[in-house]
C-alpha positions as a Markdown table, in Angstrom:
| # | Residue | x | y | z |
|---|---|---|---|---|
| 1 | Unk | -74.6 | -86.0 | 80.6 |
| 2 | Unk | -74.1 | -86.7 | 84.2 |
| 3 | Unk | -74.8 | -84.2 | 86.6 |
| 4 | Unk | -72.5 | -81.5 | 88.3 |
| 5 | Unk | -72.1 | -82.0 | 92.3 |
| 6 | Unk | -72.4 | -79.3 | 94.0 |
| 7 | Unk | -71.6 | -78.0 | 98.0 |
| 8 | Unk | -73.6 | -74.7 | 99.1 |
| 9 | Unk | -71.3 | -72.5 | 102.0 |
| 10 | Unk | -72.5 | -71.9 | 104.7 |
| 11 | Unk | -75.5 | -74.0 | 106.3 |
| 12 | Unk | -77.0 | -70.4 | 106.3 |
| 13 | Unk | -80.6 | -68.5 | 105.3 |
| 14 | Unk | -79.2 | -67.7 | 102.2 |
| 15 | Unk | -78.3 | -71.3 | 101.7 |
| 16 | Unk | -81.2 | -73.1 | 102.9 |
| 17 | Unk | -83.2 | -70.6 | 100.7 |
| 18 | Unk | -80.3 | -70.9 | 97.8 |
| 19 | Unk | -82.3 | -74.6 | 97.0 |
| 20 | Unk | -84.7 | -73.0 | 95.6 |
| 21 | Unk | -82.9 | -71.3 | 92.4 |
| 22 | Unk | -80.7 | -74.1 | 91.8 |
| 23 | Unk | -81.6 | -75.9 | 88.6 |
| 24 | Unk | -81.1 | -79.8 | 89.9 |
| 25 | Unk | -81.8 | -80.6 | 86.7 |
| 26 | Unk | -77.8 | -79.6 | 86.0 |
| 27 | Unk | -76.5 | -79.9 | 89.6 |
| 28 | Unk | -77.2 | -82.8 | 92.5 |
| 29 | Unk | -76.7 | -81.4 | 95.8 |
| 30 | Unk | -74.0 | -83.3 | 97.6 |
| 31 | Unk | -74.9 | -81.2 | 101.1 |
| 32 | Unk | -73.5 | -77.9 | 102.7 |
| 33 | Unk | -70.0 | -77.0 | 104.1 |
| 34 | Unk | -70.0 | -75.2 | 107.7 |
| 35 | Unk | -67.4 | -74.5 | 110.5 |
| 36 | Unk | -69.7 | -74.7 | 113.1 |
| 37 | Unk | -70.1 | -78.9 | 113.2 |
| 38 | Unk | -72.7 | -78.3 | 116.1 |
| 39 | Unk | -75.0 | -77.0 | 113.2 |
| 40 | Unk | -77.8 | -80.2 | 112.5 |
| 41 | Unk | -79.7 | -80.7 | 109.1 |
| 42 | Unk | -82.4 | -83.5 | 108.8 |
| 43 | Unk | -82.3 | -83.5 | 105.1 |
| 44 | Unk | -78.8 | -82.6 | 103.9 |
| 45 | Unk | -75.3 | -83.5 | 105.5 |
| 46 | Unk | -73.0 | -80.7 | 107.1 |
| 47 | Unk | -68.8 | -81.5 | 106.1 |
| 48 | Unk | -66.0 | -79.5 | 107.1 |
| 49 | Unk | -63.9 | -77.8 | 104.4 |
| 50 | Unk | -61.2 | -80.6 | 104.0 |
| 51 | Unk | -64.5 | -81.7 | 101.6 |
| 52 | Unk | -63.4 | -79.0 | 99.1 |
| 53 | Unk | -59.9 | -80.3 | 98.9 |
| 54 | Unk | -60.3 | -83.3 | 98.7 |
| 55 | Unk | -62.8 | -83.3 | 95.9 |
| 56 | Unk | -61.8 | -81.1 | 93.1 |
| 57 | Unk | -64.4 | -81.8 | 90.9 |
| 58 | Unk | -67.3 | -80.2 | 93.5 |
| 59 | Unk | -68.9 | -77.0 | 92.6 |
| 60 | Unk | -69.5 | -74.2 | 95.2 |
| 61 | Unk | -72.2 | -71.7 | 96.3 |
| 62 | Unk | -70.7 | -69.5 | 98.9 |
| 63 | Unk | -73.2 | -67.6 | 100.5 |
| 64 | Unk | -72.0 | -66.2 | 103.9 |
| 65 | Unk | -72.9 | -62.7 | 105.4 |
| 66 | Unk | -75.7 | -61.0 | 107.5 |
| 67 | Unk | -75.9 | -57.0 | 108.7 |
| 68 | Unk | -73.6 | -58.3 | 111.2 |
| 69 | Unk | -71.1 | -59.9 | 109.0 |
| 70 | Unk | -71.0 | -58.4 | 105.6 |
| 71 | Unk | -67.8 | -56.9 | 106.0 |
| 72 | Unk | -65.8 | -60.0 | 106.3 |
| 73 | Unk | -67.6 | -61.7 | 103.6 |
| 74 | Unk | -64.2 | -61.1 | 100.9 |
| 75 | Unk | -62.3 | -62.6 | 103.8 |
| 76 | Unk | -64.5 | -65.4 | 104.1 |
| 77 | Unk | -64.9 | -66.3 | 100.6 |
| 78 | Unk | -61.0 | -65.9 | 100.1 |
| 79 | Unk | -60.3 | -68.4 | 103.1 |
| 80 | Unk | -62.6 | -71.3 | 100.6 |
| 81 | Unk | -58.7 | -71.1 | 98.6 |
| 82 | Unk | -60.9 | -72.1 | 95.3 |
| 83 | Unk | -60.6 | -71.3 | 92.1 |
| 84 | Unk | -63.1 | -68.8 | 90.1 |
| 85 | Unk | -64.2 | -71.7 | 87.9 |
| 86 | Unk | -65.5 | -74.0 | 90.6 |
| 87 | Unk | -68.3 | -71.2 | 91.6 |
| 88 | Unk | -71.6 | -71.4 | 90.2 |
| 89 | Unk | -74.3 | -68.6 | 90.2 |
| 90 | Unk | -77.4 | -69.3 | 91.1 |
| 91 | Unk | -80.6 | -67.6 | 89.7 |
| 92 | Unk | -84.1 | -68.5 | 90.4 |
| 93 | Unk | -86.3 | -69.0 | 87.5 |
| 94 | Unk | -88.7 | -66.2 | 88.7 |
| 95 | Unk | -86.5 | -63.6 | 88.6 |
| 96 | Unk | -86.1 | -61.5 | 85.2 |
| 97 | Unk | -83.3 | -60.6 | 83.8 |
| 98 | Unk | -82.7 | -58.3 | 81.1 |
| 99 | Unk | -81.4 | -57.4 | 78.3 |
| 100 | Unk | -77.0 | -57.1 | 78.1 |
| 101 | Unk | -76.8 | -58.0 | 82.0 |
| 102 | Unk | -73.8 | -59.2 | 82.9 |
| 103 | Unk | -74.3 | -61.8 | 86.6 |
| 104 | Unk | -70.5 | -62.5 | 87.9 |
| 105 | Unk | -69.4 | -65.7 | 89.3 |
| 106 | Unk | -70.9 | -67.0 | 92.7 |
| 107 | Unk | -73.8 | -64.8 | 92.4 |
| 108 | Unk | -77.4 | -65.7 | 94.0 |
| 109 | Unk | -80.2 | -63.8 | 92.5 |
| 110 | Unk | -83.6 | -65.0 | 94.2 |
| 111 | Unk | -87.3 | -64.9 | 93.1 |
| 112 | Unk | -89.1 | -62.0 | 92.1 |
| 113 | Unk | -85.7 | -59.9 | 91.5 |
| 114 | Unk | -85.4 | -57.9 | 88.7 |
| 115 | Unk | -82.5 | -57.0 | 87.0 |
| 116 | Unk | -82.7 | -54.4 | 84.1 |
| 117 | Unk | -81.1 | -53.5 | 80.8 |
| 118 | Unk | -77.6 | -53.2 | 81.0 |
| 119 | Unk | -76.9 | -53.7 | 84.6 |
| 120 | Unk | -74.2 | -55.8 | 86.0 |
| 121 | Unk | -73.7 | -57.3 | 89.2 |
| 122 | Unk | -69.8 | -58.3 | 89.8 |
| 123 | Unk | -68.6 | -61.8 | 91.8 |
| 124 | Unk | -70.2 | -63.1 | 94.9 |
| 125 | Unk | -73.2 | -60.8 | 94.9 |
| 126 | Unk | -76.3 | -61.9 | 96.7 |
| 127 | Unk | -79.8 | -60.5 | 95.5 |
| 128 | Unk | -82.4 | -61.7 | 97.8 |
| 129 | Unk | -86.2 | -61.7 | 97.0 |
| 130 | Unk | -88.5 | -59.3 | 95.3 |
| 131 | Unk | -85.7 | -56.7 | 94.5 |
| 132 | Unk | -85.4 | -54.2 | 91.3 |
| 133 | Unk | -81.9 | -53.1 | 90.3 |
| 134 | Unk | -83.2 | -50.9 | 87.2 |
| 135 | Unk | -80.6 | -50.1 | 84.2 |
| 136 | Unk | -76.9 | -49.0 | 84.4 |
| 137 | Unk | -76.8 | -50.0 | 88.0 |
| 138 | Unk | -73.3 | -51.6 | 88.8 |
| 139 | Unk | -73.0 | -53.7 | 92.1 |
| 140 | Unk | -69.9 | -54.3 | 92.9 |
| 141 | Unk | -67.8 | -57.4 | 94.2 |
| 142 | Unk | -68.9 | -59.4 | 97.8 |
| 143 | Unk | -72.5 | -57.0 | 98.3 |
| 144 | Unk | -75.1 | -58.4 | 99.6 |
| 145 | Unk | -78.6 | -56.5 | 98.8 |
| 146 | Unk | -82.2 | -57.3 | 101.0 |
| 147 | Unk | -85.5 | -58.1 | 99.9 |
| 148 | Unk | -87.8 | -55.7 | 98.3 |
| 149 | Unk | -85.2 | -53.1 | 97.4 |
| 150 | Unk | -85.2 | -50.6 | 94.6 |
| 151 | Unk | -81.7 | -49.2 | 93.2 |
| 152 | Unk | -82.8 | -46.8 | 90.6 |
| 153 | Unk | -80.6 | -46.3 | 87.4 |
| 154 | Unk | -77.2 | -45.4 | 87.0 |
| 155 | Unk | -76.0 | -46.1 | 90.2 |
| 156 | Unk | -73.1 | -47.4 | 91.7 |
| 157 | Unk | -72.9 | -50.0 | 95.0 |
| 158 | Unk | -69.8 | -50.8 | 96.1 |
| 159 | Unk | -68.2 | -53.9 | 97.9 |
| 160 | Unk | -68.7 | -55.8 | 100.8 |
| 161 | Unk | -71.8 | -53.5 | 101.3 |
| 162 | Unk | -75.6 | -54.5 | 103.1 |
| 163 | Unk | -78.4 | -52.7 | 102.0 |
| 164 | Unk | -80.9 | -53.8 | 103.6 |
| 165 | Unk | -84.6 | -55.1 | 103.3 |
| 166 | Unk | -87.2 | -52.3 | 102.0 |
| 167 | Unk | -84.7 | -50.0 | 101.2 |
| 168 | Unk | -84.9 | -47.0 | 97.8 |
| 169 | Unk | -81.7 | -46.0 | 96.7 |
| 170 | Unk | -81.7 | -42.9 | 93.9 |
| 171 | Unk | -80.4 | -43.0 | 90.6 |
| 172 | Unk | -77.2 | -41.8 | 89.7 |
| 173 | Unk | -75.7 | -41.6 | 93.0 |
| 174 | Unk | -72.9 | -43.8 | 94.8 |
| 175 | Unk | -72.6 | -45.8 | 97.7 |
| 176 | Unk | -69.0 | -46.2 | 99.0 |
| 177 | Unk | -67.3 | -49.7 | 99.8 |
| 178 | Unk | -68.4 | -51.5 | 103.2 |
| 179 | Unk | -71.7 | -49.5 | 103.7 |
| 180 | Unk | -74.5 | -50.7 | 105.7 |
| 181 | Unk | -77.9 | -49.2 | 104.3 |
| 182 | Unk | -80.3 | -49.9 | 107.6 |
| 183 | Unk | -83.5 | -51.6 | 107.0 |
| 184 | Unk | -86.2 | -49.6 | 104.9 |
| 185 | Unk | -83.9 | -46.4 | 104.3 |
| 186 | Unk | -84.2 | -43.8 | 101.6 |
| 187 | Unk | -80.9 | -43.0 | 100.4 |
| 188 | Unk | -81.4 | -39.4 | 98.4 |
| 189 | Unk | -77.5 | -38.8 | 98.2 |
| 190 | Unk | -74.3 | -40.8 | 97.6 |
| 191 | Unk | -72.6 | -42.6 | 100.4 |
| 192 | Unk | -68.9 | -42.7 | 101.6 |
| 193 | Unk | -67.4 | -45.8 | 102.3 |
| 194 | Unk | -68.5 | -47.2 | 105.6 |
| 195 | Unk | -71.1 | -45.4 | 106.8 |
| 196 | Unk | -73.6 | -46.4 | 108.5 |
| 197 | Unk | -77.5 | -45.0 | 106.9 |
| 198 | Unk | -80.6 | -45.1 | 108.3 |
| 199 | Unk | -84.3 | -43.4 | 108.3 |
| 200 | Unk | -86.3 | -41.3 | 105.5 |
| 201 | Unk | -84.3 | -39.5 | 104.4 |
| 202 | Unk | -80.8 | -41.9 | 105.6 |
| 203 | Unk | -78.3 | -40.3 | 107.6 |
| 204 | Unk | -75.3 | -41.3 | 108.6 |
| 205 | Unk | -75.4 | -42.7 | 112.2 |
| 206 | Unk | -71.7 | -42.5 | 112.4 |
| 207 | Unk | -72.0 | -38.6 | 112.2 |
| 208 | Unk | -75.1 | -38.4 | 115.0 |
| 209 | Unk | -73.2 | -40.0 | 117.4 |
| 210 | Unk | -69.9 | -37.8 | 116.5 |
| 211 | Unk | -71.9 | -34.9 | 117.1 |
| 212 | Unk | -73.8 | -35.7 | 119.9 |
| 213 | Unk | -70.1 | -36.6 | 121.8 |
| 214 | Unk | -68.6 | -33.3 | 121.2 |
């Protein structure tokens, strides 16, 4: 069965480190899409998007966003103009997933995660290393979660949220749509939608600097 060709988006971190939970023995890499044509890769070529068009039959990774971006990432995923069915998800074979997890389309789980019993992590998600999203947990669409972070159970991420690196987020709370969860935070209370956390325990650093300008 011949294999699947596939385009990763953008020529990114999470892209270059997206090679190494793709199973090539499914999928050959054709190369990466990326709107900046200044960008150089030795070992892979950089097209434009026309690529996508032109080629129905490619598969797609889209893996754009940082803590500087993740808010636009629903905008920049939309802009591809793909259908559902031409995104893969990606999940590295060293990270465990259990039992009645459900993984959405365009998804990139990385080594070490964890994902436990009766989880589920909605479209274009991307879980980066060493990180444990423990039972119940739902993550919604276009949220991208750092390395080494723990979401205890029962709790609810939103979209087109950033938690970031070394974060703890308690069970059963909520985090509201287009948060940014600051590197390392403890998050002991939900989270309304666009807030800013940081520190042990978070706070919002929208808040601080309301206060301190009155």
């Amino acid at each position: 069965m011949p294999k699947k060709k596939l385009i990763i988006f953008p020529f990114n971190g999470n892209g270059i480190e997206a090679l190494d939970c793709i199973n090539f023995d499914d999928y050959e890499l054709v190369g990466f899409v990326d709107d900046d044509q200044q960008k150089r890769a030795d070992l892979y070529e950089i097209f434009t998007r026309d690529i996508l068009q032109r080629y129905k039959e490619l598969f797609v990774l889209a893996v754009p966003g940082s803590a500087t971006s993740f808010q636009r990432r629903k905008e920049i995923i939309a802009s591809l103009e793909l259908d559902r069915s031409r995104y893969i998800t990606a999940i590295h074979p060293k990270a465990a997933v259990g039992r009645n997890v459900k993984i959405g389309a365009n998804c990139l789980v990385m080594a070490g995660a964890v994902i436990t019993s009766n989880a589920c992590i909605k479209d274009h998600v991307c879980i980066l290393p060493n990180s444990v999203i423990h039972h119940d947990v739902v993550v919604e669409e276009y949220t991208l979660i750092g390395s080494n972070v723990v979401v205890a159970g029962g709790t609810l991420i939103g979209k087109n949220c950033y938690i970031g690196s070394g974060s703890n987020v308690m069970n059963g709370i909520s985090i509201g749509d287009g948060a940014l969860i600051g590197l390392g935070s403890n998050v002991l209370k939900s989270v309304t939608g666009n807030a800013k956390m940081a520190g042990n325990p978070a706070r919002d650093l929208n808040e601080q600097l309301l206060s301190t300008s009155i």
